[in-house]
Structure formats: structure tokens, C-alpha cells
Backbone as a ProteinNet text record, in pm:
[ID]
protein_1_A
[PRIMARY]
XXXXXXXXXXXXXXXXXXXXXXXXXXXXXXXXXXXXXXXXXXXXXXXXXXXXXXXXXXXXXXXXXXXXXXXXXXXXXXXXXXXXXXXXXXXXXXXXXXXXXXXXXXXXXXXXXXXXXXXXXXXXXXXXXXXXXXXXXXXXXXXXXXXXXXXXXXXXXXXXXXXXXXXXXXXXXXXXXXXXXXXXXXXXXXXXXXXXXXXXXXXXXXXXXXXXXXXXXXXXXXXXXXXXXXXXXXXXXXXXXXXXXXXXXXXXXXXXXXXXXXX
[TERTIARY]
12221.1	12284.9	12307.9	12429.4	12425.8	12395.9	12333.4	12298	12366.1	12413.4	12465.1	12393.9	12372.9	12271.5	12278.2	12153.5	12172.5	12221.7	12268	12360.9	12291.7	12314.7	12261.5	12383.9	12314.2	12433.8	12533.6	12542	12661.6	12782.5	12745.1	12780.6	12861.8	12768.5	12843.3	12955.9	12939.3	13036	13106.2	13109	13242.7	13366.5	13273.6	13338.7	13386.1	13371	13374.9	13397.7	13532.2	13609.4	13561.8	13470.9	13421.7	13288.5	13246.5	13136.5	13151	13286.6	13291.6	13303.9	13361.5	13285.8	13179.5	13055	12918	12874.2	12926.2	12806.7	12901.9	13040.3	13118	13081.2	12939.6	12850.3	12751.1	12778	12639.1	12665.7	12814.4	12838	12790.7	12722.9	12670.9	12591.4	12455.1	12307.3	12236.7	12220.1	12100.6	11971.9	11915.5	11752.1	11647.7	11661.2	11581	11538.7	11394.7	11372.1	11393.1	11416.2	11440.8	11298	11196.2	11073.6	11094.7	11187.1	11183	11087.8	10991.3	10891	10786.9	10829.1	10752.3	10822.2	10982.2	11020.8	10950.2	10833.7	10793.3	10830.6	10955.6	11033.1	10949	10993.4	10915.4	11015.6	11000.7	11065.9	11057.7	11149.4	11105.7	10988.4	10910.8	10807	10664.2	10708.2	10542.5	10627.1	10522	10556.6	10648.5	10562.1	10691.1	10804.9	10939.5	11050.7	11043.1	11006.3	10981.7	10856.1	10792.7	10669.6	10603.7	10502.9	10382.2	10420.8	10471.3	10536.2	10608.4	10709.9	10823.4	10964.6	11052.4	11192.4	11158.4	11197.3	11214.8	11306.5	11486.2	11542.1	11658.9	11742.6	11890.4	12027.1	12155.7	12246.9	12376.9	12443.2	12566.1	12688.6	12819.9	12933.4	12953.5	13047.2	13069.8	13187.9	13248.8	13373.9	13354.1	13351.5	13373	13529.2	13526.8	13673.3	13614.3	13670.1	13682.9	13787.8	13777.9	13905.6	13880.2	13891.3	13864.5	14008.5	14044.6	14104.8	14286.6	14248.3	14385.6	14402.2	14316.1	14340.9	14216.5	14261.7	14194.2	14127.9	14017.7	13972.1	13882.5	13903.3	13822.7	13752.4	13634	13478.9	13487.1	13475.1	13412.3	13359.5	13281.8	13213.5	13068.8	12926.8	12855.2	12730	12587.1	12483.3	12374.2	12249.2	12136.8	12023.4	11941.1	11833.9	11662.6	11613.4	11463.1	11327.7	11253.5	11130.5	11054.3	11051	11007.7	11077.5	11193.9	11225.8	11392.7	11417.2	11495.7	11638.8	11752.9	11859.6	11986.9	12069.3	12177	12295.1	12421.3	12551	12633.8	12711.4	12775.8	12975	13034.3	13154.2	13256.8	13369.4	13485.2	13574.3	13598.3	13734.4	13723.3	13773.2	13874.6	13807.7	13726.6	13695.7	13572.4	13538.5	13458.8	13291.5	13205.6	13087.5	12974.8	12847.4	12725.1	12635	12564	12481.8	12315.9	12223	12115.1	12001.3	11901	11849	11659.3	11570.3	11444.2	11358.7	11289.4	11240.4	11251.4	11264.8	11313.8	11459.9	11463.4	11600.1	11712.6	11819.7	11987.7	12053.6	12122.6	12160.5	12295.4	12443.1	12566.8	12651.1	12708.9	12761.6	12889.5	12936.7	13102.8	13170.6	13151.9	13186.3	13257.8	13396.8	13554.9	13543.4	13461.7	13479.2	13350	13276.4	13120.7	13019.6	13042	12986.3	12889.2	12855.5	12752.8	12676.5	12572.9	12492.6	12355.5	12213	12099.7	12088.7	12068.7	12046.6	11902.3	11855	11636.2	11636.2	11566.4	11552.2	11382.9	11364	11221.6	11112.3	11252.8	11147.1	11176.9	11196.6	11270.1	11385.8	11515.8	11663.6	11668.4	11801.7	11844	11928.2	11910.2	11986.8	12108.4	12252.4	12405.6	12419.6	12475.2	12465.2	12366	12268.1	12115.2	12087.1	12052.4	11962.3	12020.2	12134.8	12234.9	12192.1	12196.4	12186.7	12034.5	11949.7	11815.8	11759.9	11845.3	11773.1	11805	11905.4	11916.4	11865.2	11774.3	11701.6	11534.4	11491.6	11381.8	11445.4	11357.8	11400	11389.8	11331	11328.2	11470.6	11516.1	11614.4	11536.2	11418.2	11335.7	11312.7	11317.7	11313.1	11173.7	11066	10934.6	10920.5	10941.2	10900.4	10963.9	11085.6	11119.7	11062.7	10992.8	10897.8	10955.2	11064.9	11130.3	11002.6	11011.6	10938.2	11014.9	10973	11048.6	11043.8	11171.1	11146.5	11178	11284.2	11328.5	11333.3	11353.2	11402.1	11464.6	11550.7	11571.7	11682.4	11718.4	11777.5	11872.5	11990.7	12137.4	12141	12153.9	12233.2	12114.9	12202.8	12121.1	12103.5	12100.6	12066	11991.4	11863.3	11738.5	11841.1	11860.8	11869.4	11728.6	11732.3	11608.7	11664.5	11617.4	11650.7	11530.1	11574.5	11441.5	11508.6	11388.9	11348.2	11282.2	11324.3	11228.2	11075.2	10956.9	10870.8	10763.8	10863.1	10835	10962.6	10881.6	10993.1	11034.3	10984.9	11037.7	11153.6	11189.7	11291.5	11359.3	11536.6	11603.6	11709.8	11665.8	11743.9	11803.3	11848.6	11976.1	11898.3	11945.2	11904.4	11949.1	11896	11928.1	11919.5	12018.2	12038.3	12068.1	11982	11981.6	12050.5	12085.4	12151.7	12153.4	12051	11980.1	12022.5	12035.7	12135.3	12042.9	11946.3	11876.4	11837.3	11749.1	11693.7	11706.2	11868.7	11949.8	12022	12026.4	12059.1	12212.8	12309.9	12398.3	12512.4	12439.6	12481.5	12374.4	12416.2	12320.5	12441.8	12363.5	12441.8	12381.5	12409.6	12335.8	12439	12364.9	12421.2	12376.7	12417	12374.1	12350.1	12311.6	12236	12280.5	12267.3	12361.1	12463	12513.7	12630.2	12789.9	12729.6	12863.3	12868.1	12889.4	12923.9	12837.2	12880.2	12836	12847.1	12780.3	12824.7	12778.4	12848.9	12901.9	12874.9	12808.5	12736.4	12729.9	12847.2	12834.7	12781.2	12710.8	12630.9	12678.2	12750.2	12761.9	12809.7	12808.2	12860.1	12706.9	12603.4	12505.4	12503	12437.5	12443.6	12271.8	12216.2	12136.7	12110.1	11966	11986.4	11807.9	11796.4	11661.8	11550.5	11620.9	11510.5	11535.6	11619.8	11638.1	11786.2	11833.6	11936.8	12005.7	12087.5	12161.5	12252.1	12310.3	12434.5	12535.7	12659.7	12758.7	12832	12868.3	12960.3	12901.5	12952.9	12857.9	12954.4	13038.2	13167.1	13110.8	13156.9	13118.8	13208.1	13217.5	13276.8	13213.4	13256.7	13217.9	13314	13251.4	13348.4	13283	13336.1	13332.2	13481.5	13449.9	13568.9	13689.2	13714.3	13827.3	13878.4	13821.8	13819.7	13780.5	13820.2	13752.3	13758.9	13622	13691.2	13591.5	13642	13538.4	13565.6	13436.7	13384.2	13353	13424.7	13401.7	13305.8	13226.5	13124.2	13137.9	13211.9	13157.7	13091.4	13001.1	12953.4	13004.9	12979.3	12985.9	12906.2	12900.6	12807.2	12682.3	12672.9	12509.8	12391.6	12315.2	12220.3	12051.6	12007.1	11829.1	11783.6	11686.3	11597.1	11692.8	11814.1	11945.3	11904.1	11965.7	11945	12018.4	11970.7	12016.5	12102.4	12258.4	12281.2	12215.5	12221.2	12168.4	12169.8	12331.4	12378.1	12331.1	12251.5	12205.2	12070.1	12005	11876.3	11796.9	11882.1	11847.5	11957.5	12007.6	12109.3	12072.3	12154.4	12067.9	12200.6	12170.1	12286.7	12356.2	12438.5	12479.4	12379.8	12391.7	12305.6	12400.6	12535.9	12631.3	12676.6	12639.2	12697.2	12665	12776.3	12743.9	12715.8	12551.4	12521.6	12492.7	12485	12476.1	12324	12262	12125.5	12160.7	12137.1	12165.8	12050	12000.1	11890.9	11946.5
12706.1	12600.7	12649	12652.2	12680.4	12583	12601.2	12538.8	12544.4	12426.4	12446.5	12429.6	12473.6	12438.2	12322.6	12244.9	12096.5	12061.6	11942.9	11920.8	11808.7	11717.6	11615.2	11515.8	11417.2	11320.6	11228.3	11276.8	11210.3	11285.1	11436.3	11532.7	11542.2	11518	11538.8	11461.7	11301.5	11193	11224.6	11312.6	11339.8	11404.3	11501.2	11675.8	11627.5	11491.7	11543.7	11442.8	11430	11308.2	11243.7	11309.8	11263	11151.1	11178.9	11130.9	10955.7	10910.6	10755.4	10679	10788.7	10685.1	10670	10773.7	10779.3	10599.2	10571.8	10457.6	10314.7	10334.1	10196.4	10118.8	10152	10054.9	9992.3	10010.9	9955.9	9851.7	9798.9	9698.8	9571.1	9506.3	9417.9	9345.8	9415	9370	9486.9	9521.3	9618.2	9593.5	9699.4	9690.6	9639.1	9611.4	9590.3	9694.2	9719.4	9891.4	9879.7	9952.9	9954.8	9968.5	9886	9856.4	9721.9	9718.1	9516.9	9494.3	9530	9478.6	9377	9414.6	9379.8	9212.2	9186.9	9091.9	8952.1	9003.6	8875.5	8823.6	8821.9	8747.4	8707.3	8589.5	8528.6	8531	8562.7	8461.7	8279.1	8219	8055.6	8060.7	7999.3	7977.3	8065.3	8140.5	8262	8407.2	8462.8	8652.1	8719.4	8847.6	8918.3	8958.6	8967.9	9046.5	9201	9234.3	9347.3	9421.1	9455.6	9516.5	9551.9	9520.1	9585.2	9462.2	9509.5	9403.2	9343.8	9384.5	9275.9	9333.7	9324.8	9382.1	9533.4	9664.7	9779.3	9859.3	9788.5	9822.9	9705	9700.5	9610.3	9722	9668.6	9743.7	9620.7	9652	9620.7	9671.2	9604.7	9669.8	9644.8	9683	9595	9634.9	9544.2	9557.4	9524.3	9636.5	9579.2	9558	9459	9451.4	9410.2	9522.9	9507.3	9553.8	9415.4	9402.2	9425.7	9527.7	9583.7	9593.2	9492.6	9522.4	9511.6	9406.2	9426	9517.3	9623.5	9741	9690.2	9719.1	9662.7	9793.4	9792	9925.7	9827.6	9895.5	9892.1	9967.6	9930.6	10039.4	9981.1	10039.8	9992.5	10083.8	10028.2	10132.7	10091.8	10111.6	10090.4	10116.5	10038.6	10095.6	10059.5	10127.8	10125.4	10122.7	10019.8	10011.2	9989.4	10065	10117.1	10026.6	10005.7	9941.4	10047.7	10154.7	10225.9	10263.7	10221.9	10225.2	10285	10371.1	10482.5	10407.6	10412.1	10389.8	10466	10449.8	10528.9	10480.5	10523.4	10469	10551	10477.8	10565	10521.6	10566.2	10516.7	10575.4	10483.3	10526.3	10521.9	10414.3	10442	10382.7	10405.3	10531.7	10681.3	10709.7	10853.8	10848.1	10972.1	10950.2	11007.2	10927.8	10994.7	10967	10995.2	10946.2	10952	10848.4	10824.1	10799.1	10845.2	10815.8	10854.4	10709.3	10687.5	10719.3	10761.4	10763.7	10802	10669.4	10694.1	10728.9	10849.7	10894.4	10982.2	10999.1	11074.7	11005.7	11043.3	10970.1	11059	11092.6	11230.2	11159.2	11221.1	11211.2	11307.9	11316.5	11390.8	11373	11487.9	11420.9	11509.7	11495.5	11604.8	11661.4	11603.1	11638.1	11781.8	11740.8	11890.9	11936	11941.9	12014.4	12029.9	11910.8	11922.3	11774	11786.9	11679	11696.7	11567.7	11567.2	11541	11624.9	11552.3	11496.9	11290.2	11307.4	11262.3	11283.6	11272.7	11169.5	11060.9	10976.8	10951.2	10887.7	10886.8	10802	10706.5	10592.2	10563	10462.7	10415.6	10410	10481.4	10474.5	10283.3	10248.8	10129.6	10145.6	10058.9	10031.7	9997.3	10051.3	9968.1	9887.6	9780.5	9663.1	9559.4	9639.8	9575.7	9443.9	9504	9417.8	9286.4	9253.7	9141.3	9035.5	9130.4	9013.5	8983	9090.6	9067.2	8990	9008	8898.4	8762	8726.2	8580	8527.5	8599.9	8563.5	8460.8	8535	8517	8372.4	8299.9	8150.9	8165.3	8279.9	8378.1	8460.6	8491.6	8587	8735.1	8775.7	8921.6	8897.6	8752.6	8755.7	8820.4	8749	8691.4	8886.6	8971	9106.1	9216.4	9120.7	9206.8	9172.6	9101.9	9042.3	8932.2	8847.4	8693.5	8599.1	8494.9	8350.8	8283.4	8169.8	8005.4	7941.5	7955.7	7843.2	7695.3	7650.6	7536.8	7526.5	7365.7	7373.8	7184.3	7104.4	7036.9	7015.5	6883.7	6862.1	6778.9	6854.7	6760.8	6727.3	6598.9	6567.5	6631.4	6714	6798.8	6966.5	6969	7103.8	7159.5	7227.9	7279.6	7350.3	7373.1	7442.4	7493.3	7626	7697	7780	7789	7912.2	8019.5	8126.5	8241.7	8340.1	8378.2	8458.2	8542.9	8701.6	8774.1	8743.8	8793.4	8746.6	8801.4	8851.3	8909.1	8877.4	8767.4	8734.1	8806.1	8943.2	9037.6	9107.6	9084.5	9170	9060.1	9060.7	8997.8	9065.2	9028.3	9037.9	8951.1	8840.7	8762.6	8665.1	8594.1	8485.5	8439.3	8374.1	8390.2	8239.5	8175.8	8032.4	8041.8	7978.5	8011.7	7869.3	7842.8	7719.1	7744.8	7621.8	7640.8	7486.7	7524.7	7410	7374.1	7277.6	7268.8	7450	7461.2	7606	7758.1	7705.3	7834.1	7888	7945.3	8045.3	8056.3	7976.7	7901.6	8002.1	8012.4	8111.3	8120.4	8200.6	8276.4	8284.7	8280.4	8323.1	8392.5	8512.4	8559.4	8583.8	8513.4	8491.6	8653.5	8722.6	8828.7	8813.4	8918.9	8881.9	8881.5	8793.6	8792	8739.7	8609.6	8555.8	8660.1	8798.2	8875	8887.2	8757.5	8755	8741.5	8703.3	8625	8711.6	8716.7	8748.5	8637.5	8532.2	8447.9	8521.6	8469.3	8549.1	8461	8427.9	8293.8	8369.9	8318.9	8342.3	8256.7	8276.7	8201.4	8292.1	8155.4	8198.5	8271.7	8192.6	8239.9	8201.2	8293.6	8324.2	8324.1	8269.9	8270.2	8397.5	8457.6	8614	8636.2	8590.9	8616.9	8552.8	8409.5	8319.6	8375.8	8425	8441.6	8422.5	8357.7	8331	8408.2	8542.6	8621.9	8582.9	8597.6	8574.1	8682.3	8628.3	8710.6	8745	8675.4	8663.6	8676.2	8790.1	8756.4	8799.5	8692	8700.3	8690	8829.8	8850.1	8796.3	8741.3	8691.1	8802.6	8925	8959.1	8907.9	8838.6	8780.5	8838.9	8920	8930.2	8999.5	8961.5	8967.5	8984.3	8828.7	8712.6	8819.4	8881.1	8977.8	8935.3	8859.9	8888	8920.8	9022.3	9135.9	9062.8	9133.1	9044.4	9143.7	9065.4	9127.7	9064.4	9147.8	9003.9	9118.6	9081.6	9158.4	9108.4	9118.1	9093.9	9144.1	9094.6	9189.3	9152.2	9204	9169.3	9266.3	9194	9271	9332.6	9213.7	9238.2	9209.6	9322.7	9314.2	9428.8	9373.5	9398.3	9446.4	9545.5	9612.7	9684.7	9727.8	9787.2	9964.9	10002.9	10155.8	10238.4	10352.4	10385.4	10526.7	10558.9	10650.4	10777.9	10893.9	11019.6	11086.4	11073.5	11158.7	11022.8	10929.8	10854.3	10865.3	10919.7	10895.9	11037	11174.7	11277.3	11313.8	11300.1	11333.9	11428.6	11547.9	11650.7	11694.6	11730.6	11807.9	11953.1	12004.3	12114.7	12271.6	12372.2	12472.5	12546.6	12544.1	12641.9	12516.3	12377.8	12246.3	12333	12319.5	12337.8	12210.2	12183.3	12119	12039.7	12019.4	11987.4	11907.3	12005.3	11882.7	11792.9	11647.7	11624.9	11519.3	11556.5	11430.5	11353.9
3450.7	3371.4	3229.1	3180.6	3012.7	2918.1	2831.8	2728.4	2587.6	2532.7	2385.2	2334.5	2198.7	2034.8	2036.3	1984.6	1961.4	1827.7	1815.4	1710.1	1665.2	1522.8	1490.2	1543.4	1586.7	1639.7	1592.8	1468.7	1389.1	1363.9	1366.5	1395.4	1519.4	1631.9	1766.1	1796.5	1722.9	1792	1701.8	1580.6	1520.8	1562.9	1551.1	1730.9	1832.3	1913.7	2061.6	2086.2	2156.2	2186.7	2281.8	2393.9	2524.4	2449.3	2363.6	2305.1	2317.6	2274.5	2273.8	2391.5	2540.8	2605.6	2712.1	2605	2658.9	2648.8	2514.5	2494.9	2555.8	2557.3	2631.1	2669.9	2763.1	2824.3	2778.9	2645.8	2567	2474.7	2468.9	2437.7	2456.1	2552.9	2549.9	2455.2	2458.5	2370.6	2418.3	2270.1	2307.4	2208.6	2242.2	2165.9	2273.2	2395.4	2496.4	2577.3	2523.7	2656.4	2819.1	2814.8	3029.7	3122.2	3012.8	3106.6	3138.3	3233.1	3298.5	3317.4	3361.9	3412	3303.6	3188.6	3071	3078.6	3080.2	3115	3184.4	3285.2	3351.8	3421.5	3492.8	3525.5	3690.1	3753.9	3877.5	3980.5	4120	4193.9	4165.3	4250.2	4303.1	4401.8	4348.2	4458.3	4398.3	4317.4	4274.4	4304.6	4280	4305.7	4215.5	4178.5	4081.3	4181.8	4060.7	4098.8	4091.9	3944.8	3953.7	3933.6	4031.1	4036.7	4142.4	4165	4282.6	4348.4	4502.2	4633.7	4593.3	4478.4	4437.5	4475.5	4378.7	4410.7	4353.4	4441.8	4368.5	4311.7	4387.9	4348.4	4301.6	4206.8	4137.2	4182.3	4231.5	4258.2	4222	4183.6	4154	4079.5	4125.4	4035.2	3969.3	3888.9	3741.4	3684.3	3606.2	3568.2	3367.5	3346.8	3150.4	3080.5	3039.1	2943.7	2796.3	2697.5	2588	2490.2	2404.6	2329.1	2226.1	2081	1969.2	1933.8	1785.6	1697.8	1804.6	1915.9	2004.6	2078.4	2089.8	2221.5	2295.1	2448.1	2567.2	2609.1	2656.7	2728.1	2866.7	2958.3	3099.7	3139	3148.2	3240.4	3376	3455.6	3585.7	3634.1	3775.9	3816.4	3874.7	3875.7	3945.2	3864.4	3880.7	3855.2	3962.5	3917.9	3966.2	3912.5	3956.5	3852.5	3914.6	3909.2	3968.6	3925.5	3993.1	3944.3	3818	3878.2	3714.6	3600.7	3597.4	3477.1	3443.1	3589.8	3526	3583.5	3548.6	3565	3609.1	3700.1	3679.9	3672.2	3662.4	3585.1	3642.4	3722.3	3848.1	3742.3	3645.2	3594.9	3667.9	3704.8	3777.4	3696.5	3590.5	3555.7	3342.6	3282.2	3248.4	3305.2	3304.8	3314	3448.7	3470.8	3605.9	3482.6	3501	3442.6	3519.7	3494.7	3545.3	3412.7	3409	3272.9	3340.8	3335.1	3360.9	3249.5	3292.3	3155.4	3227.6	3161.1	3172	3068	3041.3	2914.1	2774.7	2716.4	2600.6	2625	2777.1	2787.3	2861.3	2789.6	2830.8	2847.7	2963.2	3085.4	3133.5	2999.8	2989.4	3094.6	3192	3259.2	3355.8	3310.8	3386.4	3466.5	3606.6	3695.8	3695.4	3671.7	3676.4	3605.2	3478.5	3373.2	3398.2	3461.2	3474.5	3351.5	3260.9	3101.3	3134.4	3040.1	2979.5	2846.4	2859.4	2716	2806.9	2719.1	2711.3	2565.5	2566.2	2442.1	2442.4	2334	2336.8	2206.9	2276.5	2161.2	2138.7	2056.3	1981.1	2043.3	2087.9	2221.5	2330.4	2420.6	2493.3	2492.3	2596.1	2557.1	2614.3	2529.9	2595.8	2715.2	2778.4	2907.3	2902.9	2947.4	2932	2997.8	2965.3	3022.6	3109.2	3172.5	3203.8	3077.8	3012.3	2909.8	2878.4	2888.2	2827.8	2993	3098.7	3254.1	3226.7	3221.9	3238.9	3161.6	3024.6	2941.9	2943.8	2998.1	3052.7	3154.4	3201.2	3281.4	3249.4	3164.2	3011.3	2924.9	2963	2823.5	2717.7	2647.4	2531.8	2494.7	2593.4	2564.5	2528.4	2587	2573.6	2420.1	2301.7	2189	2109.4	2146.3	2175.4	2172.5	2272	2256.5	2150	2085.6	2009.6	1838.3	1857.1	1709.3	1676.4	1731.8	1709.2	1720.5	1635.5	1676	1701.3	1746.1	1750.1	1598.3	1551.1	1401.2	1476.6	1548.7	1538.6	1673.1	1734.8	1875.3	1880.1	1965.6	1959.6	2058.4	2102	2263.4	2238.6	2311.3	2247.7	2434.1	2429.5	2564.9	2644.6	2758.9	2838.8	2834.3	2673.3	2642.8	2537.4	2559.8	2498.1	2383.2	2248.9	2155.6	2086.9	2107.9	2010.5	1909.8	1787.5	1655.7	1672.5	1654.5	1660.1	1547	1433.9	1350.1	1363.4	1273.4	1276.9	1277.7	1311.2	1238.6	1081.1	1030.2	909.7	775.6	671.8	580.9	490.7	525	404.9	463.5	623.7	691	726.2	690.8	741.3	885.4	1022.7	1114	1161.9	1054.2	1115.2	1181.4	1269	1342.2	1493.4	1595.6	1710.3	1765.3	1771.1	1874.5	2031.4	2086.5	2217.3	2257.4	2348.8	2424.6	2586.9	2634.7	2759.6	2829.6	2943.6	3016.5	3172.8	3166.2	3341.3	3333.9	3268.5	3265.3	3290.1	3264.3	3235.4	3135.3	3122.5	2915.8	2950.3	2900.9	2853.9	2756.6	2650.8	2539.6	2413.8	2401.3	2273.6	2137.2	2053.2	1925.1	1812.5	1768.1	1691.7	1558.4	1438.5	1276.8	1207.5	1206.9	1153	1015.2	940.2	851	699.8	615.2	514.5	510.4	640.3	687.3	693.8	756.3	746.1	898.2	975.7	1062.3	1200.4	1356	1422.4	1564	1666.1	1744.2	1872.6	1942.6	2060.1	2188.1	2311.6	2393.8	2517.9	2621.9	2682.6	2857.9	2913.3	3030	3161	3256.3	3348	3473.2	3593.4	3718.3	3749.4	3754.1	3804.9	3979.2	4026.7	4184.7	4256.1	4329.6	4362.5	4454.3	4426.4	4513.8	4525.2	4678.3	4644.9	4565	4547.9	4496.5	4348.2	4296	4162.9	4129	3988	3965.5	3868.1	3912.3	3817.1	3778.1	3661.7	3581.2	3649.7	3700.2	3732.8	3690.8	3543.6	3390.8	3283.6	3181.9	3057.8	2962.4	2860.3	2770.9	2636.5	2537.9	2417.7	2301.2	2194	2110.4	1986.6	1901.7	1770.1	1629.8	1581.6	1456.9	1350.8	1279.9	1160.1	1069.8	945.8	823.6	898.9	986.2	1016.2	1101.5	1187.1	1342.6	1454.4	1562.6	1647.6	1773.5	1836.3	1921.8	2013.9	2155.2	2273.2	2374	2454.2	2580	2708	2761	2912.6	3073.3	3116.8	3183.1	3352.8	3407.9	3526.8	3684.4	3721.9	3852.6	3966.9	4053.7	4186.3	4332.6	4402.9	4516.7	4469.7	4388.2	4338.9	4451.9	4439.7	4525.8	4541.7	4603.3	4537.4	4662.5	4660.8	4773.3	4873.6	4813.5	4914.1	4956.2	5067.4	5049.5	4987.9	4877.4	4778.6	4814.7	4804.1	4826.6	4783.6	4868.6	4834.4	4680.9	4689.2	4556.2	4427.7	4454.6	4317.6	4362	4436.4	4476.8	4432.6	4490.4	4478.2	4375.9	4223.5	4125.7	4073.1	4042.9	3986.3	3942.8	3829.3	3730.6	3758.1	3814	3893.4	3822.2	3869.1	3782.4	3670.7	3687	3648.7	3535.8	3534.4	3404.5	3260.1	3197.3	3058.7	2939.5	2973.1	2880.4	2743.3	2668.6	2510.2	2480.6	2410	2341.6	2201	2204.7	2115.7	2099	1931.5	1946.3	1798.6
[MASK]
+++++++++++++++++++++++++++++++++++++++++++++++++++++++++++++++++++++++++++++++++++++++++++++++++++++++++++++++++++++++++++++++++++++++++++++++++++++++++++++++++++++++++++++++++++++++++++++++++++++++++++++++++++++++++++++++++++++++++++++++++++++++++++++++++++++++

């Protein structure tokens, strides 16, 4: 396998046109590590989903549309997602890639041209698009683990409104309204910080699967300085404990790929 010099990564996404659409998929919400399991989440009735005798594996397709500044771009394509942690990212179209995530490493690779990236991060990589379904799953929104409290909460009609704050008043991270409907996460809204803008986060077309109720839609609204760009997420043939093809089961980066380290 050849190896390139590693580069600093501001550096790299300057250089290298392939670079922008490593992260495409990360539009959603991020900052949630790809330990679900930390999540909690239950079947109906008792028993974990993800864990010891629970669900071991998540599979579905997915279709991304995003709209920036009036140009449309489309992801589709496929993922996979493991009880321990690790992920893979099967992309078909604009470009053909595979993205797989474990732990501190995110493993960029694109057959067509026999190249890729290892990039090494300091902690946990985030998950693309995972974190935005999984966390609507959580009446928290995964808030609660990322150092959020509950400041406020109060019931319009038939819907729970909660506000969540950092929990440190010397750090401002903006603010987070949740809107929960018969005990399902509705939309989220997060006021970023310094009122320079908002980002709209609406959750629906949930599907029952296994005594658990996934979101099959998840539509982004980003407004800021009188912009606004959006994101529309949808899955399909979502499905749990499936058998996992070979080439995502046994993935291994060719020997002759010319690689890139980038941390």
C-alpha cells in the first residue's frame, strides 16, 4: 500500500478537491460519538436495543439533499452500523466512496481511483448521518451527555417544549428547543450563539421496526445572515439484525491504494 506524508488538515481540504465530499454526510448534527450504546435507548416492552442480546446490527439507505446558497447536491447510498461502534458508508452517487468510522479513525476511500484518506482524530470520530436518527430517538436529544441541562420546560396543547443549556455559564453554546409530540421528538431548534443565527431540525415519518420507532425523515432548515440553506434526509429499507454483505463485513483497503494520513 503507498503511503503519503501527512498533512495538517486545513491544508489538505485546501489541496484536494475529493476532500469536500468526504464530510457531505455529516451534515446533519454532529458532536454525538458513535458509542450508541451510551444512548440507552429501550425496546417497547423492556430490553436493550443496542447491546448484550439486543439489536447488533442498523442497515439502511439513504438519500441526502442539500441546498447551499441555491445549488442542490445529492448523496445516496447506504450504511451500516454495528453494536460496537464501528460504521460503514457504502456512497453511490455523486461519487462512489466508502467511509468507515472506528473510534479515533475515519477510513476515506474511493475505488474508482484506488486513493483514500486515514484521518486520526483525538477522540471519538462522529458518525454521518447516524447521530441526527439516533438522537431522536432520546427525549434528550443525546443533550444531557453532551453537558446540556434542562433550563425550561412547558406544554402547549399536545406538545412537551423543553430549552437546554450548556451547563457552564462561562461557555456560551447557544441553546436547544426541543418540541415533543405523544413522545416523539417533533423538531429541535438550535439558537446559536450570540443570535447569529438558527438552525430548524424537523423529525418525522416515523416507522415502527422492532418495537422501536425510527424517524424515516429528517429536514434541516440553516438560517443565518438572511440565508437559508436546507437539508432533507431520507431512509428507506431500514432494517436491524440483517445479514451483512461480505465486502462490508470483511472491507479492507486494497494493498497497492495510495493512501493519505491526515490528522
Amino acid at each position: 500500500m503507498s503511503i503519503q506524508r501527512s498533512y495538517p488538515l486545513r491544508r489538505t481540504i485546501a489541496t484536494c478537491l475529493a476532500w469536500r465530499w468526504a464530510f457531505i454526510a455529516m451534515l446533519i448534527m454532529g458532536g454525538i460519538h458513535n458509542d450508541l450504546s451510551a444512548q440507552g435507548l429501550t425496546r417497547k416492552g423492556g430490553g436493550t436495543f443496542l447491546g448484550s442480546g439486543g439489536t447488533k446490527t442498523l442497515r439502511s439507505h439513504f438519500v441526502r439533499e442539500h441546498v447551499e446558497r441555491g445549488r442542490k447536491q445529492t448523496v445516496e447510498g447506504e450504511f451500516f452500523l454495528f453494536q460496537d461502534g464501528y460504521a460503514h458508508f457504502a456512497v453511490k452517487a455523486p461519487v462512489n466512496q466508502i467511509i468507515t468510522l472506528r473510534d479515533s479513525l475515519m477510513t476515506i476511500y474511493y475505488p474508482d481511483r484506488n486513493i483514500g484518506f486515514y484521518i486520526i482524530g483525538n477522540g471519538p470520530q462522529l458518525v454521518p448521518l447516524v447521530p441526527g436518527i439516533m438522537a431522536a430517538l432520546s427525549a434528550d436529544y443525546g443533550l444531557s451527555g453532551l453537558g446540556f441541562i434542562l433550563e425550561k420546560q412547558h406544554i402547549e396543547g399536545d406538545t412537551l417544549n423543553t430549552e437546554w443549556r450548556y451547563n457552564r455559564a462561562d461557555v456560551d453554546l447557544g441553546k436547544f428547543t426541543l418540541l415533543s409530540t405523544y413522545d416523539r421528538l417533533v423538531k429541535v431548534i438550535y439558537s446559536m450563539p450570540g443570535e447569529k443565527g438558527e438552525i430548524l431540525t424537523y423529525i418525522s415519518e416515523y416507522t415502527d421496526i422492532s418495537g422501536i420507532e425510527f424517524p424515516m425523515r429528517i429536514l434541516t432548515e440553516h438560517r443565518k445572515d438572511g440565508v437559508i440553506d436546507y437539508g432533507d434526509l431520507r431512509l428507506s429499507n431500514f432494517a436491524i439484525d440483517v445479514d451483512i454483505p461480505d465486502e462490508v463485513l470483511h472491507f479492507k483497503i486494497p494493498e497497492d491504494a495510495e493512501m493519505e494520513y491526515v490528522e
